[in-house]
C-alpha positions as CSV (number, residue, x, y, z in Angstrom):
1,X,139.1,83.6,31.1
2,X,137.8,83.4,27.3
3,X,134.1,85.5,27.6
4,X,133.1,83.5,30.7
5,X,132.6,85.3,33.9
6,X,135.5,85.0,36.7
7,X,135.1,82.6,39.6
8,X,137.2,82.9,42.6
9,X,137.1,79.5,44.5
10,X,139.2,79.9,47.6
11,X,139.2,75.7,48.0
12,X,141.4,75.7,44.5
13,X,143.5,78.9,45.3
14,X,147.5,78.6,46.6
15,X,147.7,79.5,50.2
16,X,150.1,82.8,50.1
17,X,149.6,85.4,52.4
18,X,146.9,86.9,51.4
19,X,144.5,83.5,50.9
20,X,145.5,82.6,53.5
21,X,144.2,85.3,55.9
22,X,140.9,84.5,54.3
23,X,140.5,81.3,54.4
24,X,141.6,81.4,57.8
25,X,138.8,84.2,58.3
26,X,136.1,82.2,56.2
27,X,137.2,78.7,57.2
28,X,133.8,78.1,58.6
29,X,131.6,78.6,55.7
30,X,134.4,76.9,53.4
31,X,133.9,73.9,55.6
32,X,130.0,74.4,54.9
33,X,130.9,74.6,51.1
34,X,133.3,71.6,51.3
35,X,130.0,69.3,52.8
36,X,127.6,70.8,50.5
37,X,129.8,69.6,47.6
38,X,130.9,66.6,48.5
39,X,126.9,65.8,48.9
40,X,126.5,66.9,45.4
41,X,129.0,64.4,44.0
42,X,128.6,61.5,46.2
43,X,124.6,61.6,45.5
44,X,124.1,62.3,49.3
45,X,121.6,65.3,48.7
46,X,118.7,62.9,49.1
47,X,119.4,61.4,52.0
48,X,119.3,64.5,54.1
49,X,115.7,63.6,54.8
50,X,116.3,60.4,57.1
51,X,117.6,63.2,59.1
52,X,114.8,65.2,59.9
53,X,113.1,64.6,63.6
54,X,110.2,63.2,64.1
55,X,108.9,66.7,64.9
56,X,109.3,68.1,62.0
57,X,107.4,65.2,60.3
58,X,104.2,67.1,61.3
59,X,104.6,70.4,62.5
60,X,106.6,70.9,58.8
61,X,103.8,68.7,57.1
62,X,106.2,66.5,55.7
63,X,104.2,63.0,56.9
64,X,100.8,64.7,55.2
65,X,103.5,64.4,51.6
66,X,103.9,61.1,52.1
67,X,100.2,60.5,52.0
68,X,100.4,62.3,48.9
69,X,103.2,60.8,47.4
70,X,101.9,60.3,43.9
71,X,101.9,63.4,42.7
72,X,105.7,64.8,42.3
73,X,105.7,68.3,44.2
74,X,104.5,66.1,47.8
75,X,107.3,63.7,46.6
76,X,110.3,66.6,46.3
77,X,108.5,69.0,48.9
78,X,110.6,66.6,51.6
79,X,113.9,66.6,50.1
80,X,113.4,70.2,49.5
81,X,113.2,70.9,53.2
82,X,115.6,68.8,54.8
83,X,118.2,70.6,52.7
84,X,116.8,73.9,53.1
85,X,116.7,73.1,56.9
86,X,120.4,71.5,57.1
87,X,121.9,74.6,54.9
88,X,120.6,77.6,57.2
89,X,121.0,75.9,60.7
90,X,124.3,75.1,59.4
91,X,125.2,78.5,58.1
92,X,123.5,80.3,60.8
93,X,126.1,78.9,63.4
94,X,129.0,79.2,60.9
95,X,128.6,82.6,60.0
96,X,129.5,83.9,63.7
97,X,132.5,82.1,63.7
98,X,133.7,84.6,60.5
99,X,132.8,87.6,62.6
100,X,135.2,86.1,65.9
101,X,137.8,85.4,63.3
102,X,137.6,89.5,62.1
103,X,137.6,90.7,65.4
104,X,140.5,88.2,66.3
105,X,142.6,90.2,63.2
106,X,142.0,93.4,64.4
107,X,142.7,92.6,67.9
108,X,146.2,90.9,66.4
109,X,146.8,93.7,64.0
110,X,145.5,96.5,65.3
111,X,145.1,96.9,68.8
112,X,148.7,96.2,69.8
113,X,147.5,92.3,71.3
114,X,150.2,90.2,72.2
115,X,147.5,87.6,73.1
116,X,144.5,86.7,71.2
117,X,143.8,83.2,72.5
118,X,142.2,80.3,69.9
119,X,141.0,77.5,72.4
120,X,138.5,77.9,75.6
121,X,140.9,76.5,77.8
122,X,143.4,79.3,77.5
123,X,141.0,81.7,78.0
124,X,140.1,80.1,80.7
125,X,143.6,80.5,82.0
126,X,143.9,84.0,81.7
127,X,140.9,84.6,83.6
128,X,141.1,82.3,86.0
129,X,144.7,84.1,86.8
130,X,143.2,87.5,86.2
131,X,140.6,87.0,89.2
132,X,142.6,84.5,91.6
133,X,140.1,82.0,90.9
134,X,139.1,78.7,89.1
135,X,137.2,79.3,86.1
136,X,135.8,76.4,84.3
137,X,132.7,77.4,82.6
138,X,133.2,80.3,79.8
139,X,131.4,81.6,77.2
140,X,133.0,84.4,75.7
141,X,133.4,84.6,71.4
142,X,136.6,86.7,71.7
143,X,139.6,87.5,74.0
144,X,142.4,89.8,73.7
145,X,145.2,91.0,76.0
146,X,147.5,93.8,75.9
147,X,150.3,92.7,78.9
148,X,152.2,96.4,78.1
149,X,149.2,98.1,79.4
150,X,147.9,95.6,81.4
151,X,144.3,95.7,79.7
152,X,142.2,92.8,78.6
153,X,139.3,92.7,76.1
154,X,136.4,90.6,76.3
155,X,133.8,90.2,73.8
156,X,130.5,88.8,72.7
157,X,129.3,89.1,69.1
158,X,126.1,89.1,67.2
159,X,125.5,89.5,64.3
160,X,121.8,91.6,64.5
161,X,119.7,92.5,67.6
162,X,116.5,91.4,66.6
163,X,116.8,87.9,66.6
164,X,117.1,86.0,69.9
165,X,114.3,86.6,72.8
166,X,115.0,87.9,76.4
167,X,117.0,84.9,77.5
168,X,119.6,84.6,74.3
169,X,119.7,89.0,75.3
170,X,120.4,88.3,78.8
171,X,122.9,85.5,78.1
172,X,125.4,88.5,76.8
173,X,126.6,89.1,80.3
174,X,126.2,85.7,81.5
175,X,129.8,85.6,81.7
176,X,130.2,89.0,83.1
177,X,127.7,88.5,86.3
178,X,129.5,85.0,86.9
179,X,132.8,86.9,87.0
180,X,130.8,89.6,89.0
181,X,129.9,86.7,91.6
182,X,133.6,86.4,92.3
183,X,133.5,89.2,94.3
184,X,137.4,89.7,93.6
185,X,139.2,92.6,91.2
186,X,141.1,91.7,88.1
187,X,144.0,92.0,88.3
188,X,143.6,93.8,84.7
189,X,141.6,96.5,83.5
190,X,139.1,94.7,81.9
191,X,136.9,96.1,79.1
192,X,133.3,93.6,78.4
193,X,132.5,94.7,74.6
194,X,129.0,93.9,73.7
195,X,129.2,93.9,69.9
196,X,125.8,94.2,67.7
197,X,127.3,93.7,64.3
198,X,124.4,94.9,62.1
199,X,122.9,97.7,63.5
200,X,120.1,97.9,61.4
201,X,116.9,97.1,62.2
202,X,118.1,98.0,66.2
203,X,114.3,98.8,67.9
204,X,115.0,96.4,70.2
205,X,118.3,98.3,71.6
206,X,115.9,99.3,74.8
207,X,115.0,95.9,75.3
208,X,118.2,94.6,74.9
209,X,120.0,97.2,77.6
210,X,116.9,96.2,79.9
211,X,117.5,92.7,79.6
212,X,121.5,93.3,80.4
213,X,120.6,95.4,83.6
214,X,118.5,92.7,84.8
215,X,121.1,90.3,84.4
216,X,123.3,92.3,86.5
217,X,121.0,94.2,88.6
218,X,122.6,92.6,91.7
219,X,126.2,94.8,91.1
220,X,124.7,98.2,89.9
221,X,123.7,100.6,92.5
222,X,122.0,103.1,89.9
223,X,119.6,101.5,87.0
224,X,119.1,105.0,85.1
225,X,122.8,105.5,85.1
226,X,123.7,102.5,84.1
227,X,121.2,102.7,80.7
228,X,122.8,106.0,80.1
229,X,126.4,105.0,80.1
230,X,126.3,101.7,79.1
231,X,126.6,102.9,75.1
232,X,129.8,104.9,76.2
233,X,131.1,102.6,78.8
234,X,129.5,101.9,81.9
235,X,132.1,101.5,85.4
236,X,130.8,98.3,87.0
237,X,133.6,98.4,89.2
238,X,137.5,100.2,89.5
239,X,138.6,97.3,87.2
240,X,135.8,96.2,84.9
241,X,134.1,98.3,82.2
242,X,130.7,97.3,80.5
243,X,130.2,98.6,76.6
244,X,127.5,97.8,74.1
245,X,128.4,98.8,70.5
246,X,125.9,98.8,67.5
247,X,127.7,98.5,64.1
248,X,130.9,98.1,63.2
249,X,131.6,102.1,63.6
250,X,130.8,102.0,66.9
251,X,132.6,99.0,67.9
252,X,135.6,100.3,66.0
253,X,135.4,103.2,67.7
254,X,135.4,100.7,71.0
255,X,138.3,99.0,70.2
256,X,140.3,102.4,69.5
257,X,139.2,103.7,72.9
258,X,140.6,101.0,74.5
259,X,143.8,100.6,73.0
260,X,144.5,104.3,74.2
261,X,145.6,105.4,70.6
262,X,143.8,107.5,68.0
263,X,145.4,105.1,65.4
264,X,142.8,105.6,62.1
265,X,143.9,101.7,60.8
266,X,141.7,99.8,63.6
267,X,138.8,102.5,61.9
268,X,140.0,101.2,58.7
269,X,140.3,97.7,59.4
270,X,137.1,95.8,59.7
271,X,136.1,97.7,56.6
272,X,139.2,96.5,54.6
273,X,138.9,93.0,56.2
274,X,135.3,93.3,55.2
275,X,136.4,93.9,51.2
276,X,139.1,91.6,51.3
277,X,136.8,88.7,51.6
278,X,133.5,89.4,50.0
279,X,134.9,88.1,46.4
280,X,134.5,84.5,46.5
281,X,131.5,81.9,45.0
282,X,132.6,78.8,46.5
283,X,129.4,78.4,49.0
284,X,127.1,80.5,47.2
285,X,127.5,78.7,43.8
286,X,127.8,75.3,45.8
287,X,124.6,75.9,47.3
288,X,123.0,77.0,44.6
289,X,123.2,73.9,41.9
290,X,122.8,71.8,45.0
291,X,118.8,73.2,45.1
292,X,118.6,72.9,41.5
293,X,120.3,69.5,41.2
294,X,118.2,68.7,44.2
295,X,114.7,70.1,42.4
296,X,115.8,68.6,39.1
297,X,116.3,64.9,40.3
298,X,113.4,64.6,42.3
299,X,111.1,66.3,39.5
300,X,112.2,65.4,36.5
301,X,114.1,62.2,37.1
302,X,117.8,62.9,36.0
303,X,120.8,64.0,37.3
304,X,123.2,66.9,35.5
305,X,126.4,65.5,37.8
306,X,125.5,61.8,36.3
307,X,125.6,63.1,32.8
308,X,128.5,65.1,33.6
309,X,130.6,62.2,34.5
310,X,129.0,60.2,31.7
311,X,130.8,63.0,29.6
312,X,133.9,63.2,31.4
313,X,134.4,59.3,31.0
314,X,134.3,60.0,26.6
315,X,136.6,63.3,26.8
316,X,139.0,62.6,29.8
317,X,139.7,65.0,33.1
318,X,143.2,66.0,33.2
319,X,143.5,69.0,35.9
320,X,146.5,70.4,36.0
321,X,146.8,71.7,40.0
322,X,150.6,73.7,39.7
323,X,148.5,77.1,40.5
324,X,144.9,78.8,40.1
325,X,145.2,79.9,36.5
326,X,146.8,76.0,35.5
327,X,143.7,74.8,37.0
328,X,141.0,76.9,35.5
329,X,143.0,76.7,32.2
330,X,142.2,72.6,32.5
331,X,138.7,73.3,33.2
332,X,137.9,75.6,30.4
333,X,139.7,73.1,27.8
334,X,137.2,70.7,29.4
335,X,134.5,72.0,29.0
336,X,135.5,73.1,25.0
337,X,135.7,69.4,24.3
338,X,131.6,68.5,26.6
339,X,129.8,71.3,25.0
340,X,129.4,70.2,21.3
341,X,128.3,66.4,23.2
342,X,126.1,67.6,25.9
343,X,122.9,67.3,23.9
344,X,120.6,66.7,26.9
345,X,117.9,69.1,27.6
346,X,118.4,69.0,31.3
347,X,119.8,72.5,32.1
348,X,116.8,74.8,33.7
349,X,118.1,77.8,31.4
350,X,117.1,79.7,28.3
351,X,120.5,81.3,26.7
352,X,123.7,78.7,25.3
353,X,125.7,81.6,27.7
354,X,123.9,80.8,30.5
355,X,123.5,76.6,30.1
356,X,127.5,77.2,29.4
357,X,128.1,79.0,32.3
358,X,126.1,75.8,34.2
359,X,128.5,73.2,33.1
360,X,131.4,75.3,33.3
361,X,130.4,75.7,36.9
362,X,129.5,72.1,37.7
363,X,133.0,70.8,36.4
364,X,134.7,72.9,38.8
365,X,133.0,71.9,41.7
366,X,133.7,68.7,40.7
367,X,137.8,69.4,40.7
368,X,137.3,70.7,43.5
369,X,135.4,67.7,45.1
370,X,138.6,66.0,43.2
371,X,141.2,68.4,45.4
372,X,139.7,67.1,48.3
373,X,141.0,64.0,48.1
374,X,136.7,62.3,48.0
């Protein structure tokens, strides 16, 4: 596309095989992407703040701004936060739904599944016919089944081990010791897959093995045994088998183990699932001109996404949508016809490539906010 750099937006590409796998994979943070930019253009960035608790008012020092509210860094300092603060909680729960989504793939494509259930209340089913019993409460990120060797998976995900204290390391088995409680077999062989996903930074692997024994201390005969097998596979009973993996090596290695096959593609897979989705800028470019729209309107007064659609109103928007290149082809011959009007110093960077690049970037976010229909 001319001398500009690529963008890959996934919310303006067709959905053929391939896209679709990955949006299905990433449809979390795409939803996160979709809100952040339909803030941007419906001038909703601001009002984030009437969201904040009355908590955070003080122990975030946001009422001591107010008191200062004449000078402009106390006046954006509020704003600043509240979208800082609805970003990462936001992205913090959306970003284990990609890693149940991965797992789910592998399980589908890999592991010989015939069952990988979507909704709770199927899972629920299974189990609840597994054991003979009536379970209602579950929390469990993934499930698979393999009816041909009559093995189920269960697993819980996270993405690192050093977040969480002893009660978010103890709820990993919550599940297990309730099914424990039952005091009836499966009526599969059941495999419980503790997954850390990023095993970096793991000095709390000790802790978190503890924490696990004393969740279940009531149905293990043996405490040092159990903390030496757990890694491999610990026996809790004939039918159920406890795991804790670190890093995505060791839970592949897991998931071959238990599908009884030495088949190299479920080593292969997270790591191609992995690449397959890492090239895409809809949420980080989304959130990124949000903070600088956001820093630019409360500081300086103006708005880039007004002038914008000042612009658009004297050179016309005609997007073409048959396909991806149609699209950006519309974009680019957009943004030939704002450049030589956009006069307005209002673009926090030095180089014509990079102020370029800015407007470029803000008109397709806004065809994108046009695709979704806002």
């Amino acid at each position: 596309m001319g001398n500009y750099q690529d963008r890959i937006f996934l919310l303006l590409l067709d959905n053929n095989k391939d896209t679709k796998l990955i949006k299905k994979i990433l449809k979390s943070p795409l939803g996160l992407s979709q809100d952040i930019i339909t803030k941007i253009f419906n001038n909703d960035l601001s009002s984030l703040k009437e969201d904040l608790d009355k908590i955070k008012m003080f122990v975030a020092g946001i009422s001591r701004t107010e008191k200062l509210a004449t000078y402009k860094l106390p006046q954006y300092y509020p704003h600043m936060f509240a979208f800082h603060q609805f970003f990462q909680s936001s992205f913090r729960a959306r970003q284990g739904k990609v890693l149940e989504e991965m797992i789910k793939n592998i399980l589908e494509n890999y592991a010989n599944c015939d069952e990988v259930p979507d909704k709770v209340v199927r899972m629920q089913e299974i189990l609840s016919q597994s054991f003979n019993s009536t379970i209602q409460n579950l929390d469990i990120d993934v499930m698979g089944l393999n009816s041909f060797s009559n093995n189920m998976i269960l697993l819980q995900l996270r993405s690192r081990d050093d977040t969480g204290g002893t009660t978010a390391k103890g709820s990993l088995v919550d599940l297990l010791r309730m099914l424990l409680r039952l005091n009836k077999l499966p009526d599969k062989n059941l495999l419980y897959l503790v997954c850390i996903w990023d095993e970096r930074n793991s000095q709390q692997k000790n802790s978190t093995i503890a924490k696990i024994y004393s969740s279940l201390k009531d149905f293990i005969k043996d405490e040092q045994e159990f903390k030496e097998k757990i890694v491999d596979g610990y026996a809790v009973n004939k039918k159920i088998i406890l795991k804790l993996a670190y890093g995505t090596e060791e839970i592949s290695n897991a998931l071959v183990k238990w599908t009884q096959t030495n088949d190299s593609k479920i080593m292969d897979g997270i790591k191609n699932i992995i690449k397959s989705i890492e090239n895409w800028d809809d949420l980080w470019l989304a959130y990124s001109i949000a903070n600088i729209e956001l820093e630019i309107m409360n500081l300086r007064g103006i708005s880039n996404i007004d002038i914008l659609n000042q612009k658009l109103k004297e050179v016309g928007l005609e997007v073409d949508f048959t396909d991806y290149k149609t699209i950006c082809n519309s974009v680019e011959n957009t943004v030939n016809k704002i450049l030589p009007i956009w006069n307005e110093n209002t673009i926090p960077f030095d180089s014509i490539s990079d102020k370029a690049h800015y407007i470029r970037d803000l008109l397709f976010l806004k065809v994108i906010y046009l695709k979704l229909g806002n």
